[in-house]
PyMOL CGO cylinders between C-alpha atoms (Angstrom):
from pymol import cmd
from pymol.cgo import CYLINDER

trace = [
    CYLINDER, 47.16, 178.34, 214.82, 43.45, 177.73, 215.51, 0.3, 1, 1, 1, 1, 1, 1,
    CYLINDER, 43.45, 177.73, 215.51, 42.05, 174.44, 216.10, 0.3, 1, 1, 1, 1, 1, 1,
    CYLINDER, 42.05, 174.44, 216.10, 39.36, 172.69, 214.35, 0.3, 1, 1, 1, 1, 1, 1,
    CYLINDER, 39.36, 172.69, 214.35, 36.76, 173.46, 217.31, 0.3, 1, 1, 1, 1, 1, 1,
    CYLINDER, 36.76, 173.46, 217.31, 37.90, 177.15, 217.54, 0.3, 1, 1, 1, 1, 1, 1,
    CYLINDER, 37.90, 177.15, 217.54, 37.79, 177.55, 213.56, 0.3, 1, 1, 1, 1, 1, 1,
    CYLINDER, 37.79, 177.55, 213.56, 34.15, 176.31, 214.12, 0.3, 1, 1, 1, 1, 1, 1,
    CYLINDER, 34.15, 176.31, 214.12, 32.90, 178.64, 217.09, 0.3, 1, 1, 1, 1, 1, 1,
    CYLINDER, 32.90, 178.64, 217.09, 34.60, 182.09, 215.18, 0.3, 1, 1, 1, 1, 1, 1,
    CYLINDER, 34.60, 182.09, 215.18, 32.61, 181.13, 212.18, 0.3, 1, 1, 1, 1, 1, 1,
    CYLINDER, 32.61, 181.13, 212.18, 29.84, 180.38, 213.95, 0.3, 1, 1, 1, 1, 1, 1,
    CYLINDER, 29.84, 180.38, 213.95, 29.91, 184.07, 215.86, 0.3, 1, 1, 1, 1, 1, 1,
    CYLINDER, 29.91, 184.07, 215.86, 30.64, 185.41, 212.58, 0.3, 1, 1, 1, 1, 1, 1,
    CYLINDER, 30.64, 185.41, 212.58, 27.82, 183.47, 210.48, 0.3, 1, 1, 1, 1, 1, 1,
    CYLINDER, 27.82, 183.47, 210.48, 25.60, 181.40, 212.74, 0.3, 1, 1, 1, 1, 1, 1,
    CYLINDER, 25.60, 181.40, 212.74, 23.80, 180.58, 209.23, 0.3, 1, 1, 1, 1, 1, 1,
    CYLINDER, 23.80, 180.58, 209.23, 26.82, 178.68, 207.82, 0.3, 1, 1, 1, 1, 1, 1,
    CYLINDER, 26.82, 178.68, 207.82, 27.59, 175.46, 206.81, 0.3, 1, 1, 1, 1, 1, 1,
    CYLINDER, 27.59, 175.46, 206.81, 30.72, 173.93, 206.23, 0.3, 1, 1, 1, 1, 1, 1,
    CYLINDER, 30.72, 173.93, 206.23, 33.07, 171.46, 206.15, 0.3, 1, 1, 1, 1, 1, 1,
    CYLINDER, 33.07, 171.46, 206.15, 37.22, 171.27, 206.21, 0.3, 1, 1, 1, 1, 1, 1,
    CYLINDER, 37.22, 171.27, 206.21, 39.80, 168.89, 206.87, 0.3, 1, 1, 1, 1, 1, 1,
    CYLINDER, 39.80, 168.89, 206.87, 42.78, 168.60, 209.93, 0.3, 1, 1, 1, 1, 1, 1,
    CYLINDER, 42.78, 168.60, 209.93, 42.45, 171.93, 211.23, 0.3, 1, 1, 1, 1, 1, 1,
    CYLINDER, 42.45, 171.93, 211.23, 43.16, 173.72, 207.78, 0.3, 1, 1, 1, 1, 1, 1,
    CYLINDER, 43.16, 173.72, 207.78, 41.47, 176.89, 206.70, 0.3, 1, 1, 1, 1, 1, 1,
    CYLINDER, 41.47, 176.89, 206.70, 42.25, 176.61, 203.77, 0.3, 1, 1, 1, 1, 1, 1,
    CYLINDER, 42.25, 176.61, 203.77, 40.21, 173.38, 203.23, 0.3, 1, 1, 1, 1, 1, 1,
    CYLINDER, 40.21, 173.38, 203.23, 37.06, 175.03, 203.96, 0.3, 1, 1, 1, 1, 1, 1,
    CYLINDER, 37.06, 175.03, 203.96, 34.03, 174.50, 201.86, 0.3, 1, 1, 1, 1, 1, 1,
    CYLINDER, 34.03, 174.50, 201.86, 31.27, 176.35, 202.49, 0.3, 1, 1, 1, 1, 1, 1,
    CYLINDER, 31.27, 176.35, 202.49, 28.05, 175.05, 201.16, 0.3, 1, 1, 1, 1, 1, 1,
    CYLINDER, 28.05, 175.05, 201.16, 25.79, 177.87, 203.23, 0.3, 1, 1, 1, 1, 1, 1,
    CYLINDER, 25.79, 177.87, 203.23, 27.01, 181.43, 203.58, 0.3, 1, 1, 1, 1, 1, 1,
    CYLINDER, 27.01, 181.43, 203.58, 25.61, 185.00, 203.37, 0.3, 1, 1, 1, 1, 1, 1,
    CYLINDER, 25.61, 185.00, 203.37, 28.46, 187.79, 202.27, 0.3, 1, 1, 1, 1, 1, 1,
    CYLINDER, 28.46, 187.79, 202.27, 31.92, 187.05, 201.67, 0.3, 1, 1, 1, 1, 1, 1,
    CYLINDER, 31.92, 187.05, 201.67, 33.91, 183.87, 203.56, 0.3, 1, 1, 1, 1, 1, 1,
    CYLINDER, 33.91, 183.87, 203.56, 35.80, 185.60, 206.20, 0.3, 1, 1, 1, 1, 1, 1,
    CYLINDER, 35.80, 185.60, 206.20, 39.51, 185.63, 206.60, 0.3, 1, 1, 1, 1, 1, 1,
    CYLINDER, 39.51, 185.63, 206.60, 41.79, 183.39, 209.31, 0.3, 1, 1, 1, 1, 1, 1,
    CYLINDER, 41.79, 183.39, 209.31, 42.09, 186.69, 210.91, 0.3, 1, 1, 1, 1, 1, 1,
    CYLINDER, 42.09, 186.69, 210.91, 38.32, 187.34, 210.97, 0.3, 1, 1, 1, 1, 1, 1,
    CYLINDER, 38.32, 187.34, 210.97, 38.07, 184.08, 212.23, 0.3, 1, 1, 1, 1, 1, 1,
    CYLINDER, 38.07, 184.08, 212.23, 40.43, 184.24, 215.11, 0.3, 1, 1, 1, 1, 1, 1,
    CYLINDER, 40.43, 184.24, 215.11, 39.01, 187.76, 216.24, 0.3, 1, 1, 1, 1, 1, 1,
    CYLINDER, 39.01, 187.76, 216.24, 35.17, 186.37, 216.30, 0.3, 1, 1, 1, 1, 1, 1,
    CYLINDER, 35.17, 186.37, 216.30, 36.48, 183.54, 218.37, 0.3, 1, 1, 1, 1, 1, 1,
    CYLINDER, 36.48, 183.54, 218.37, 38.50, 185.79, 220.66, 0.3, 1, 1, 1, 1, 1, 1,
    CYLINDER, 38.50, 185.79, 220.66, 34.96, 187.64, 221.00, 0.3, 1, 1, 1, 1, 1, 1,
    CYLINDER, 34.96, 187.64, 221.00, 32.81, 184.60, 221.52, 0.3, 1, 1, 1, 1, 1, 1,
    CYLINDER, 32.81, 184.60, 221.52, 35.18, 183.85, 224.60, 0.3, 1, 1, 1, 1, 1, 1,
    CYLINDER, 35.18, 183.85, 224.60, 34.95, 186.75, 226.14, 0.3, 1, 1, 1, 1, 1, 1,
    CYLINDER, 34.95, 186.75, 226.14, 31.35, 186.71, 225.33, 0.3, 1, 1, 1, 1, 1, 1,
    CYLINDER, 31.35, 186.71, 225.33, 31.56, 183.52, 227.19, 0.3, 1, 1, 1, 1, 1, 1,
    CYLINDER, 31.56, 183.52, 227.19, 33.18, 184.71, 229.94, 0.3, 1, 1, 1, 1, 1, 1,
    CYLINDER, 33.18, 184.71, 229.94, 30.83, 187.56, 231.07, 0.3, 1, 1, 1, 1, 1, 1,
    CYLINDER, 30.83, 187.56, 231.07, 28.02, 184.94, 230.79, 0.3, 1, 1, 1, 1, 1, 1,
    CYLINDER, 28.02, 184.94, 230.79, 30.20, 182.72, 233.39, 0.3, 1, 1, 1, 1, 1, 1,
    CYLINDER, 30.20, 182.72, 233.39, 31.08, 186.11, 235.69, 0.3, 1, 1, 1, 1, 1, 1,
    CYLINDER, 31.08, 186.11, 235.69, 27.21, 187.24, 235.47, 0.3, 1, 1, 1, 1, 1, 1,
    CYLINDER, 27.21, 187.24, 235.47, 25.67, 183.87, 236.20, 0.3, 1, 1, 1, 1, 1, 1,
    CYLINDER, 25.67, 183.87, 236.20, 28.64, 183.68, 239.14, 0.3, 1, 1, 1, 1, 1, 1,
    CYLINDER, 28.64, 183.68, 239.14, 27.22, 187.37, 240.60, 0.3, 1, 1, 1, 1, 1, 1,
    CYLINDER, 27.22, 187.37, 240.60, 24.05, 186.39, 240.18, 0.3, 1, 1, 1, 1, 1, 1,
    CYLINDER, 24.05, 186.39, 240.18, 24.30, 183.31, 242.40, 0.3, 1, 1, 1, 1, 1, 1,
    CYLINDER, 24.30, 183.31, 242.40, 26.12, 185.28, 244.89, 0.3, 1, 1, 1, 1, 1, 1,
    CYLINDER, 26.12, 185.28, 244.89, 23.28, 188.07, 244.82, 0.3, 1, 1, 1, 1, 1, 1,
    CYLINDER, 23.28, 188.07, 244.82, 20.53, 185.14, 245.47, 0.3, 1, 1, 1, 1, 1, 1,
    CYLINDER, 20.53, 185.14, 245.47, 22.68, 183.67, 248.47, 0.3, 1, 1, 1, 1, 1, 1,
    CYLINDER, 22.68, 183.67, 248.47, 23.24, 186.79, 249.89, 0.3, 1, 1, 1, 1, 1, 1,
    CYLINDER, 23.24, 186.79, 249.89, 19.31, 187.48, 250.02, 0.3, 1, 1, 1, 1, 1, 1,
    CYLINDER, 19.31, 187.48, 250.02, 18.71, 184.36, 251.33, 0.3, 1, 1, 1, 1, 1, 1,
    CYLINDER, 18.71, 184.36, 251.33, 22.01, 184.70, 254.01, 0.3, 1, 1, 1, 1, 1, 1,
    CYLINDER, 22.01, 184.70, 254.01, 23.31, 181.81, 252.95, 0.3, 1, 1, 1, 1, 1, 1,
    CYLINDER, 23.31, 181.81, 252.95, 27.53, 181.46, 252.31, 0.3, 1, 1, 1, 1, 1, 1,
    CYLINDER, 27.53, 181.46, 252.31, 28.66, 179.45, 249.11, 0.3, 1, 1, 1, 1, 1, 1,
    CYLINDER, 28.66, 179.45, 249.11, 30.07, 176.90, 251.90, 0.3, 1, 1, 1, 1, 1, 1,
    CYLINDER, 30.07, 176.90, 251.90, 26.50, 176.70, 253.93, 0.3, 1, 1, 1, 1, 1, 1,
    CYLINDER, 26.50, 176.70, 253.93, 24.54, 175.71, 250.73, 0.3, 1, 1, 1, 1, 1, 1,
    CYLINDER, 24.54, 175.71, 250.73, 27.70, 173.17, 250.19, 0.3, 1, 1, 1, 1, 1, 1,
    CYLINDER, 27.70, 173.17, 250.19, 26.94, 171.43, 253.58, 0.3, 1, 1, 1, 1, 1, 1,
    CYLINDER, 26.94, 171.43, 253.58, 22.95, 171.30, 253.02, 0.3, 1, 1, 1, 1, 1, 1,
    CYLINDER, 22.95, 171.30, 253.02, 23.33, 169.83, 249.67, 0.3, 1, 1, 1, 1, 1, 1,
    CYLINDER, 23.33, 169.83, 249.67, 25.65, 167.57, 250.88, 0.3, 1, 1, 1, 1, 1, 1,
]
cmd.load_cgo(trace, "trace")
């Protein structure tokens, strides 16, 4: 069962223009004052937010490589840049 916060961010990746409101975690409580097309399903729901985290993780892994790239250029380790901004 999906909680309240995870209801929110698979509507949200679904219909970033909605607005509503519902009550203890329930989907079936939803009432949606803004939405454009047809109010998805629990399903839906669950799948978006199963997409928006692994959206979320590739921004994580990317910013991680990305770091690593920039230390690498300057010769830095991870551990080095620990010690000088210590």
């Amino acid at each position: 069962m999906l909680k309240a916060e995870q209801i929110i961010a698979g509507i949200q990746h679904l219909h970033p223009e909605a607005e509503f409101v519902f009550d203890n975690d329930d989907y079936s409580t939803i009432k949606w004052d803004v939405l454009e097309g047809v109010a998805p399903t629990l399903a839906q729901i669950e799948t978006a937010y199963n997409a928006y985290l692994k959206k979320e993780e590739a921004k994580v892994t990317a910013q991680a490589a990305k770091k690593q790239e920039v230390l690498a250029k300057l010769g830095l380790t991870a551990d080095e840049v620990t010690a000088l901004l210590a």
